[in-house]
VEXVOGU-910462 format. One record per residue (C-alpha): residue in three letters; x, y, z. Coordinates in Angstrom, 1 decimal. Example, Ala and Ser with C-alpha at 12.3 -4.5 7.8 and 13.67 -1.06 7.14 Angstrom:
% residues 2
ATOM  volum       u       v       w
ATOM    ALA    12.3    -4.5     7.8
ATOM    SER    13.7    -1.1     7.1
% end
This chain:
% residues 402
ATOM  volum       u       v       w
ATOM    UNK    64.5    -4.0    12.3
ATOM    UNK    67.4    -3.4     9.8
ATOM    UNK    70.5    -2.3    10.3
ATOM    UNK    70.1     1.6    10.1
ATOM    UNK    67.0     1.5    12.2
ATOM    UNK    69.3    -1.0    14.7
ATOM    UNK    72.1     1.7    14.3
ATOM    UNK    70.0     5.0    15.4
ATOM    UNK    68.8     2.9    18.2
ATOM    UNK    71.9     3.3    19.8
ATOM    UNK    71.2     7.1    20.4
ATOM    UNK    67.7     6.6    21.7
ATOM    UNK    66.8     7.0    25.5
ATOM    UNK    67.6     3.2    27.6
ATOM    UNK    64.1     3.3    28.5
ATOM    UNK    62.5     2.5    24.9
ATOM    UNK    65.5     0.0    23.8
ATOM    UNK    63.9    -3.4    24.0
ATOM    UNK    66.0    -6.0    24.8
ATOM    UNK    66.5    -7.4    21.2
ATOM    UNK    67.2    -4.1    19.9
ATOM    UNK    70.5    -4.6    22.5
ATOM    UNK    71.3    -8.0    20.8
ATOM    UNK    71.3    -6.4    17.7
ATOM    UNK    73.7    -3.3    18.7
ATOM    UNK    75.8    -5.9    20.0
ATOM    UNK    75.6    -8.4    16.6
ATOM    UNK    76.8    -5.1    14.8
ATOM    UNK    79.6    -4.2    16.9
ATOM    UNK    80.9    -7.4    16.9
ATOM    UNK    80.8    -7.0    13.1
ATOM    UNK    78.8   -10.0    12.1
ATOM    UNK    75.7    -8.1    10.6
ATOM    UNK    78.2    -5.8     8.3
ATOM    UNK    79.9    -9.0     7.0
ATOM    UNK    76.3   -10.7     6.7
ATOM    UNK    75.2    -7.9     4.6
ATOM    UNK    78.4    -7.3     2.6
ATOM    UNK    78.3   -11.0     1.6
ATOM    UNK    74.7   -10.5     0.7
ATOM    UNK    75.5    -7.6    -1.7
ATOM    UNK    78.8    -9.5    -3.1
ATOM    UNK    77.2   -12.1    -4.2
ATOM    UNK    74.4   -10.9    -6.1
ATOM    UNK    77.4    -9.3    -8.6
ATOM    UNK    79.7   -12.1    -7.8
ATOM    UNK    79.5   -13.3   -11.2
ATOM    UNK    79.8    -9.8   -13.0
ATOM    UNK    82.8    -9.2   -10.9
ATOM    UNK    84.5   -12.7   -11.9
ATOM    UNK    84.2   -11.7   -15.5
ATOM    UNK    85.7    -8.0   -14.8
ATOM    UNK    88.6    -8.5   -13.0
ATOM    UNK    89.5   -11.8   -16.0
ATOM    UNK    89.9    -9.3   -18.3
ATOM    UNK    93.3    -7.8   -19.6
ATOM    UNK    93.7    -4.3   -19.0
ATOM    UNK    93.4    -2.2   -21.9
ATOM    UNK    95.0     1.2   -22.4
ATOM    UNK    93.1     3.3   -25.2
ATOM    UNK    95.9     6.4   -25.4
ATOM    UNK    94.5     8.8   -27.6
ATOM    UNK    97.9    10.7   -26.8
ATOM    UNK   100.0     8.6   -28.7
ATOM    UNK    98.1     9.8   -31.8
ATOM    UNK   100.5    12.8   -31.2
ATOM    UNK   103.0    10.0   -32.1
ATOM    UNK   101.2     8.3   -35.2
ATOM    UNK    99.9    11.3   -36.8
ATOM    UNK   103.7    13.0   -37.3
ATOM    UNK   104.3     9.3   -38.5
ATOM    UNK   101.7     9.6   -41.1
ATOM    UNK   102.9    13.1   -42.0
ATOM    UNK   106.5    12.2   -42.6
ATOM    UNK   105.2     9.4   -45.0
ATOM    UNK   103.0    11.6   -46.7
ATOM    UNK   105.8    14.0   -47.6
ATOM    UNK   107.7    10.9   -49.2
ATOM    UNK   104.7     9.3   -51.0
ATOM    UNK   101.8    11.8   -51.1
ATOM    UNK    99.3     9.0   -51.9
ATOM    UNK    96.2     8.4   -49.9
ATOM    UNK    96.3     5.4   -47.9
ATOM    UNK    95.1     3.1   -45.7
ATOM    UNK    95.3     2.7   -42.0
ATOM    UNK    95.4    -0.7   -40.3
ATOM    UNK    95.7    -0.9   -36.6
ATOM    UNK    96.5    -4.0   -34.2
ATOM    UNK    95.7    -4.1   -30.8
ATOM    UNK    93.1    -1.3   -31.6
ATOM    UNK    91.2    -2.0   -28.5
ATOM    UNK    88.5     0.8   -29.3
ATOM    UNK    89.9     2.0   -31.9
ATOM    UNK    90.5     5.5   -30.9
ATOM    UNK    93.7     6.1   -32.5
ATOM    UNK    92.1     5.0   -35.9
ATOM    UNK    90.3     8.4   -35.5
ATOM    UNK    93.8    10.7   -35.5
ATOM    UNK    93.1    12.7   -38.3
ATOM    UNK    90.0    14.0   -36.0
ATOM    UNK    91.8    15.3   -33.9
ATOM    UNK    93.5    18.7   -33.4
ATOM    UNK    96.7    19.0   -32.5
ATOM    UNK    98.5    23.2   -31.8
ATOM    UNK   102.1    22.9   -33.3
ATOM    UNK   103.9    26.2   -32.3
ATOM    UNK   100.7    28.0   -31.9
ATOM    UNK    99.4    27.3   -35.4
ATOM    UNK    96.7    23.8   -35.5
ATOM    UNK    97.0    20.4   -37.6
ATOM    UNK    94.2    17.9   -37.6
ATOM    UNK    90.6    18.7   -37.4
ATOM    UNK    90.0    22.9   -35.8
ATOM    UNK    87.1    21.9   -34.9
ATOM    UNK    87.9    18.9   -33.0
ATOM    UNK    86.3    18.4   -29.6
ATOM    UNK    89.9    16.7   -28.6
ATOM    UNK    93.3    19.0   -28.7
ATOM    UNK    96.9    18.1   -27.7
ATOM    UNK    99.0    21.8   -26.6
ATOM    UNK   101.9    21.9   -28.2
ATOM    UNK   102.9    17.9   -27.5
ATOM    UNK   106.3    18.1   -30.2
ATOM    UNK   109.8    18.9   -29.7
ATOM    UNK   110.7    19.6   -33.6
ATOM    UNK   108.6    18.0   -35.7
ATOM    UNK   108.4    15.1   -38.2
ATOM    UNK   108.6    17.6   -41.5
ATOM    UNK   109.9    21.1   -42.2
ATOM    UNK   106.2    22.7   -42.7
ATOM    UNK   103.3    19.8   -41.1
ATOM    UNK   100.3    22.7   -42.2
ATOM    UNK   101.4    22.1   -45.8
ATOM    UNK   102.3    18.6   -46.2
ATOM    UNK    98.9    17.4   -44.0
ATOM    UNK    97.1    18.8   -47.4
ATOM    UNK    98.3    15.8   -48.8
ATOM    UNK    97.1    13.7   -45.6
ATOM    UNK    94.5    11.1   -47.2
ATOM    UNK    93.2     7.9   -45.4
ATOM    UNK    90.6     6.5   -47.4
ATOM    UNK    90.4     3.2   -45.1
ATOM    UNK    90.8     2.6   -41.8
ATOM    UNK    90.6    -0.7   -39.9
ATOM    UNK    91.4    -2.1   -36.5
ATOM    UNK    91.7    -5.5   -35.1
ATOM    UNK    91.9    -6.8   -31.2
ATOM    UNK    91.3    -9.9   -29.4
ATOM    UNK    88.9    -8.5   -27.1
ATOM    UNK    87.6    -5.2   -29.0
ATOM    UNK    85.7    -2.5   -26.8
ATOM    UNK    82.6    -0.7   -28.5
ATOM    UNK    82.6     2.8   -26.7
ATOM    UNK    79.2     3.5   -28.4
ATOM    UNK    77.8     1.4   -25.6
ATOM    UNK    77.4     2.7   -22.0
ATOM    UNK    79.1    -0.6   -21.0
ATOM    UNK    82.0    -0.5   -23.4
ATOM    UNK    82.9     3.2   -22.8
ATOM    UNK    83.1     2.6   -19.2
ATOM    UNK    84.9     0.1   -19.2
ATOM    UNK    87.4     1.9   -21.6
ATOM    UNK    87.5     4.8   -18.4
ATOM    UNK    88.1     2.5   -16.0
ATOM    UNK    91.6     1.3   -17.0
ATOM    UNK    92.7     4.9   -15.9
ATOM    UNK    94.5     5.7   -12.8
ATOM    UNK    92.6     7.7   -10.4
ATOM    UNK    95.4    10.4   -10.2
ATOM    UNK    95.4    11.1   -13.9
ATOM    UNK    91.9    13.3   -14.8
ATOM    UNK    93.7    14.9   -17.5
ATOM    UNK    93.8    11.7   -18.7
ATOM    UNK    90.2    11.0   -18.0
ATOM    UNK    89.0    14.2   -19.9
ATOM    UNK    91.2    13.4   -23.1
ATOM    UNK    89.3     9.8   -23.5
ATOM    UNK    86.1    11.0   -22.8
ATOM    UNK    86.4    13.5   -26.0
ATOM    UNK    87.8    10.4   -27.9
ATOM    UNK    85.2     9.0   -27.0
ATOM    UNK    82.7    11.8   -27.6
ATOM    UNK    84.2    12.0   -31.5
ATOM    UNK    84.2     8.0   -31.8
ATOM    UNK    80.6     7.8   -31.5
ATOM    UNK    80.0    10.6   -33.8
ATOM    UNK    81.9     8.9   -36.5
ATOM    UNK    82.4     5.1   -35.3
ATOM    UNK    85.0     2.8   -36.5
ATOM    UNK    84.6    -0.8   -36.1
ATOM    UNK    87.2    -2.9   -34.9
ATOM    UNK    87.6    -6.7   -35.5
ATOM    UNK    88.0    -9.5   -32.8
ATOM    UNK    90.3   -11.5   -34.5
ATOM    UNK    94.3   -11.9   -33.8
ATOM    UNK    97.0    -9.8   -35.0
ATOM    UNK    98.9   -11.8   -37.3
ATOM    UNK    96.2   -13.4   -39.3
ATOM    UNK    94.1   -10.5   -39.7
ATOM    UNK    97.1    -8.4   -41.0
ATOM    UNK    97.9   -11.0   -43.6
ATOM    UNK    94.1   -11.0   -44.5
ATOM    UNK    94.0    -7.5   -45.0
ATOM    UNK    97.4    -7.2   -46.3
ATOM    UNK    96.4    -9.3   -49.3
ATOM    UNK    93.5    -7.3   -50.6
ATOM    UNK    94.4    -5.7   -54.0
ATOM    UNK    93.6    -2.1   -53.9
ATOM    UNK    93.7     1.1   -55.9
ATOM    UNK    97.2     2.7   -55.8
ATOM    UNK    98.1     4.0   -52.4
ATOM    UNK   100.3     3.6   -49.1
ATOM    UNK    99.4     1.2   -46.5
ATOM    UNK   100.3     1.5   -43.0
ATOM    UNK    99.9    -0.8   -40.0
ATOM    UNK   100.2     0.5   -37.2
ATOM    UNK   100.7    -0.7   -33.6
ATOM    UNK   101.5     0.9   -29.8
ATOM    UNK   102.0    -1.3   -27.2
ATOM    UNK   101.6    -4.5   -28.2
ATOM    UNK   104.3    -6.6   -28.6
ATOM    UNK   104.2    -7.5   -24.7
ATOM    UNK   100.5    -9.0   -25.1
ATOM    UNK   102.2   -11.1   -27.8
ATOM    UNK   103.1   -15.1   -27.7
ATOM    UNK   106.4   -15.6   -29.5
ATOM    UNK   104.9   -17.8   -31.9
ATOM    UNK   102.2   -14.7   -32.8
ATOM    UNK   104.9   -12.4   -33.1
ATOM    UNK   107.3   -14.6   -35.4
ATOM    UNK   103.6   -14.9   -37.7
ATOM    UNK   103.0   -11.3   -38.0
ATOM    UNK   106.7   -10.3   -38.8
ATOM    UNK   106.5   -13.3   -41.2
ATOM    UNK   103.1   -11.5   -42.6
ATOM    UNK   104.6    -8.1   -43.0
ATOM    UNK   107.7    -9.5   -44.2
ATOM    UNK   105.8   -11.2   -47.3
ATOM    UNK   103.7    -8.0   -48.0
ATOM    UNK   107.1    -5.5   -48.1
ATOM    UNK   108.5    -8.1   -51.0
ATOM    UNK   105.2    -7.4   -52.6
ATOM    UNK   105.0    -3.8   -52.4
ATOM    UNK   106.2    -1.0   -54.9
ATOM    UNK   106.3     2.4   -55.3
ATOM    UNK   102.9     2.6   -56.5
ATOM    UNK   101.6     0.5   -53.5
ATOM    UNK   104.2     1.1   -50.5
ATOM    UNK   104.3    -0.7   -47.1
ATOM    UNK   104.7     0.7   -44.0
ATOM    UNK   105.0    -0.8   -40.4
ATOM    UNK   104.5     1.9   -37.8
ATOM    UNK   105.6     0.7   -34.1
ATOM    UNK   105.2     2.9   -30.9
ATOM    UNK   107.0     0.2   -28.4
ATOM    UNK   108.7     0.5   -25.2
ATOM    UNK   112.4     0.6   -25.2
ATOM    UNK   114.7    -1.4   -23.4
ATOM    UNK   115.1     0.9   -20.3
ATOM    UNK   111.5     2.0   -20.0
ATOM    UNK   112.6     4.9   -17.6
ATOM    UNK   113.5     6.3   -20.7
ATOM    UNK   110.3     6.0   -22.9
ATOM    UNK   109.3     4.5   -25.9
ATOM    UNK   110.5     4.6   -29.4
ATOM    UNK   108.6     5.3   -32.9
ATOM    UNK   109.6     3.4   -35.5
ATOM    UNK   108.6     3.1   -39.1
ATOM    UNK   109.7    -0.1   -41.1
ATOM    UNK   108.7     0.7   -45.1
ATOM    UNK   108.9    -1.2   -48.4
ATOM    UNK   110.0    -0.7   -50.7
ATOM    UNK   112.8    -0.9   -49.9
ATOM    UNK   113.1    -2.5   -46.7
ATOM    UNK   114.4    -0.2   -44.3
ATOM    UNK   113.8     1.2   -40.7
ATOM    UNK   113.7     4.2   -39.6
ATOM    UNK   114.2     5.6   -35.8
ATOM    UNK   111.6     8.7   -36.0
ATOM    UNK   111.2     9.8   -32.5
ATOM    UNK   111.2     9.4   -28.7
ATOM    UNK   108.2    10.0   -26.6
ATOM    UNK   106.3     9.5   -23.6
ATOM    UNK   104.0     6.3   -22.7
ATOM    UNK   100.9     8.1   -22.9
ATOM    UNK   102.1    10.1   -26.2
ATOM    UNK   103.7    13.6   -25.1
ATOM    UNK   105.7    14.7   -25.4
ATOM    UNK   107.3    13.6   -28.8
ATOM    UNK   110.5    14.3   -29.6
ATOM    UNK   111.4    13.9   -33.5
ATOM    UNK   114.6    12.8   -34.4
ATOM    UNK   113.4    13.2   -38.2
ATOM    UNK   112.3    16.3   -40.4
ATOM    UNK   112.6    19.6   -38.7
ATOM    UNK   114.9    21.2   -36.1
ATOM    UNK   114.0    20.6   -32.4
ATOM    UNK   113.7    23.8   -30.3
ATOM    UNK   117.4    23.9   -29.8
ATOM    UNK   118.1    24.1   -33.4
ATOM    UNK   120.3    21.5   -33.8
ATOM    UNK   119.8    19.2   -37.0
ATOM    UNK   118.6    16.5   -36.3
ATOM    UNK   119.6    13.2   -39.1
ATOM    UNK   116.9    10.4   -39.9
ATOM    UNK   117.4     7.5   -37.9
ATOM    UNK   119.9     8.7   -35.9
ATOM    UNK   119.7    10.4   -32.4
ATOM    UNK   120.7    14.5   -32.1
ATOM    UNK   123.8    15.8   -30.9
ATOM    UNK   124.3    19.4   -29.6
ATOM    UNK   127.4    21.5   -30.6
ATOM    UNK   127.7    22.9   -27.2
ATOM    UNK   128.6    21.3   -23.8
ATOM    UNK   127.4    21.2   -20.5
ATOM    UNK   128.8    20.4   -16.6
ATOM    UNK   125.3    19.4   -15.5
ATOM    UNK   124.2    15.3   -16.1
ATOM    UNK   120.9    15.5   -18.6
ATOM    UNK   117.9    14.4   -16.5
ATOM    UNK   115.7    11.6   -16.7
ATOM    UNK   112.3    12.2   -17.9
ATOM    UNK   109.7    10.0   -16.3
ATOM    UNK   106.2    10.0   -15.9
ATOM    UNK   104.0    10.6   -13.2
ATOM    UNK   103.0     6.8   -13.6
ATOM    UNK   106.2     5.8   -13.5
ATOM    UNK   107.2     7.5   -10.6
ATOM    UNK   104.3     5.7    -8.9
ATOM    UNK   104.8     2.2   -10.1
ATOM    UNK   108.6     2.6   -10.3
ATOM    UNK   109.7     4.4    -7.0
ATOM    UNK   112.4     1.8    -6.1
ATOM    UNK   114.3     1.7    -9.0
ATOM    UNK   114.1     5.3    -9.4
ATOM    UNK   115.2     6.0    -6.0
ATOM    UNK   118.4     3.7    -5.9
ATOM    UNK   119.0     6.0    -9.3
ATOM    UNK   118.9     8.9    -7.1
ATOM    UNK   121.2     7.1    -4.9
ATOM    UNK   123.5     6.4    -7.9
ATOM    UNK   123.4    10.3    -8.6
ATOM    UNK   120.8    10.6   -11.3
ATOM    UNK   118.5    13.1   -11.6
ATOM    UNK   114.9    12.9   -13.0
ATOM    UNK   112.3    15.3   -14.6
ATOM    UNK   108.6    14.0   -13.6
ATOM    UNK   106.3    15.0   -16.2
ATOM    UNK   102.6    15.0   -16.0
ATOM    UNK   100.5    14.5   -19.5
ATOM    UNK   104.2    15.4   -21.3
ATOM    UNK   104.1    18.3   -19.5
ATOM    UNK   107.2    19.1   -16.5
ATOM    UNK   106.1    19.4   -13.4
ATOM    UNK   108.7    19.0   -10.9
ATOM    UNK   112.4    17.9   -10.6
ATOM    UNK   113.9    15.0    -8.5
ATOM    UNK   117.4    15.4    -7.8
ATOM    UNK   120.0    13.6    -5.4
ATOM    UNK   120.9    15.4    -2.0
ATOM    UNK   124.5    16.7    -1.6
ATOM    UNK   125.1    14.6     1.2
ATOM    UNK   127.2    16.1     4.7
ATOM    UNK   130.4    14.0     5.4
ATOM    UNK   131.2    14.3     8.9
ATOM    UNK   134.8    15.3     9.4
ATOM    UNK   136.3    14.3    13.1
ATOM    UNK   138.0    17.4    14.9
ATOM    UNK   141.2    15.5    15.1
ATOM    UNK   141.4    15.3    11.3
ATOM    UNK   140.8    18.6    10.4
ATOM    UNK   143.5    19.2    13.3
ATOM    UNK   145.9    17.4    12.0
ATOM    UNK   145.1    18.9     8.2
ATOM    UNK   145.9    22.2     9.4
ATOM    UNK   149.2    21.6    11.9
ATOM    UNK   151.6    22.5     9.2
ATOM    UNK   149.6    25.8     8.0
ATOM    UNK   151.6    29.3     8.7
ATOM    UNK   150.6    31.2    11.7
ATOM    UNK   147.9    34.0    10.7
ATOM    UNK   148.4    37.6    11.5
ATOM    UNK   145.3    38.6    12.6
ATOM    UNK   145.7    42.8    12.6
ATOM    UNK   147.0    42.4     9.3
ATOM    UNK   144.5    39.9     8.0
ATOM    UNK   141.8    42.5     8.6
ATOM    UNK   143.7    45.3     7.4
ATOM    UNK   143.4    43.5     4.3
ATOM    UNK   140.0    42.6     3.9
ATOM    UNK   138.7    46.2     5.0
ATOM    UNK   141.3    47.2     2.0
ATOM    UNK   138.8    45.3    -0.5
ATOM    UNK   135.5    45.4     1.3
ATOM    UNK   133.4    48.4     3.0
ATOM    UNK   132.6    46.5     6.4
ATOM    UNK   130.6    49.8     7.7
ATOM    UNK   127.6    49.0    10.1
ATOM    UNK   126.0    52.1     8.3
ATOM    UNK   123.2    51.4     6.5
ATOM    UNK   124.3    52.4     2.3
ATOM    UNK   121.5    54.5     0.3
% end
């Protein structure tokens, strides 16, 4: 008998339960047959399960194309070349496809109309004065990703894998990569198992036609060794005394900041000459993105490249923390002893605000003989003449007023 069959038994009449059905009932209650037949299952995927949880978790944000596509506008205003894109840390390379997507810049859309993915409005400013004119002269004749453990999302295995690095909670998430994913296998884009800073020399030293190249990264700097990361700088670093105006460098960075309550910074490093530019703030998922670079942010105040925005007005409120809803979950310590401290916190969800987190004004308990003693040398108060007063100034009528 199994252990449903041994399970209804329990509701049948006494009279048909045989005695071994009994031992049974009682083997299940005393849990061994669940364990027996849990290990039973376990084991048959034991060695699937090994190789799954060995692996390093894998974020494929297609929001932070939000970030890399302004990135590419702003140096397509400069150079207007076509270029190349190279990613590291690709993973499944759905960032390589941010052209594809569309993105709905103060109601008007950039990227691909047609595309099945669309970020709502995910800027404050923006990287250029007018993005619908400049992404005319949006090119990228190449583009190329490495990882050291690439995902193929043209595979049943690969794209589920890619879905299961995201939290439960998060199914806005969810339907963004499934339509990243949806476009990659239309139009699939190999990525390279290979490590960062060899590849990117590699590719770095391929003579091309005249046009920009950009590397671009987000998030990865963590899942580097120090040695790794001293050999890719070194890489780029040879590569931007190569490049000229006819074949410009640049290094595109979307990294976490040193206080990661406050979110990550865009950066682009570009040759010639050598110099780096702060372009924007944003979110660790993408949105929203705020652009310290190209046009005025929605409260009109200039902003200067490479240099953070300062209002011309002033305010008696502390500005509030923006944090995700990730961050609130995997953070809540922290941010609570912030609270403590007096902070305040704006919790977004997918860039957008959701809900505010603020401290309590707390009740301090004031003992009767204080406030006594507070108010012994206060004059006497005329009581008649106090109201006489007050019904001077106010209409205290019962009445009710029309």
């Amino acid at each position: 008998m199994g252990p449903a069959l041994t399970v209804a038994s329990m509701t049948t009449p006494a009279p048909i339960v045989s005695a071994t059905d009994r031992r049974q009932v009682r083997r299940i209650v005393r849990g061994e047959a669940v364990i027996t037949a849990v290990m039973g299952a376990s084991l048959g995927v034991a060695i699937g399960v090994r190789r799954l949880v060995m692996r390093t978790v894998q974020t494929n944000e297609p929001g932070r194309s939000v970030a890399l596509y302004g990135a590419l506008l702003w140096l397509a205003e400069q150079h207007r070349l076509p270029g190349r894109l190279l990613e590291i840390g690709a993973s499944a390379g759905l960032n390589l496809q941010v052209d594809r997507y569309r993105y709905l810049v103060r109601g008007r859309p950039l990227g691909d109309p047609e595309s099945p993915l669309s970020f709502a409005e995910p800027w404050d400013g923006g990287p250029v004065r007018d993005p619908w004119s400049v992404q005319g002269t949006l090119a990228i004749a190449e583009r190329r990703g490495c990882d050291c453990a690439p995902l193929d999302v043209t595979t049943v295995e690969g794209a589920t894998t890619v879905l299961s690095y995201i939290w439960p909670d998060e199914p806005e998430r969810l339907v963004q990569v499934k339509k990243a994913i949806e476009l990659a296998r239309r139009r699939p884009i190999c990525v390279e198992a290979a490590a960062a800073a060899r590849w990117t020399k590699e590719r770095l030293a391929e003579r091309h036609t005249d046009g920009l190249t950009v590397v671009w990264q987000s998030v990865v700097y963590q899942y580097l060794g120090d040695a790794e990361r001293r050999d890719l700088d070194l890489s780029m670093e040879e590569a931007g005394a190569e490049a000229s105006q006819q074949h410009p460098l640049a290094w595109v960075t979307l990294e976490p900041t040193g206080d990661h309550l406050s979110g990550f910074e865009l950066s682009c490093r570009a040759w010639p000459p050598d110099a780096t530019v702060v372009l924007a703030s944003s979110g660790d998922h993408g949105p929203p993105v705020r652009w310290y670079a190209g046009a005025s942010s929605s409260d009109k105040s200039s902003r200067t490249i490479g240099c953070p925005s300062y209002s011309t007005g002033a305010t008696i409120v502390p500005m509030a923390v923006r944090i995700t809803q990730r961050e609130l979950r995997n953070e809540s310590g922290e941010i609570m002893r912030a609270l403590d401290g007096g902070e305040s916190f704006v919790v977004t969800r997918n860039g957008v605000a959701v809900g505010e987190l603020v401290p309590l004004r707390r009740r301090r308990f004031v003992a009767a003989d204080a406030v006594l003693a507070a108010f012994k040398g206060a004059p006497q108060i005329d009581a008649p003449r106090m109201r006489a007063e007050i019904d001077a100034v106010l209409d205290q009528a019962s009445e009710p007023r029309a």
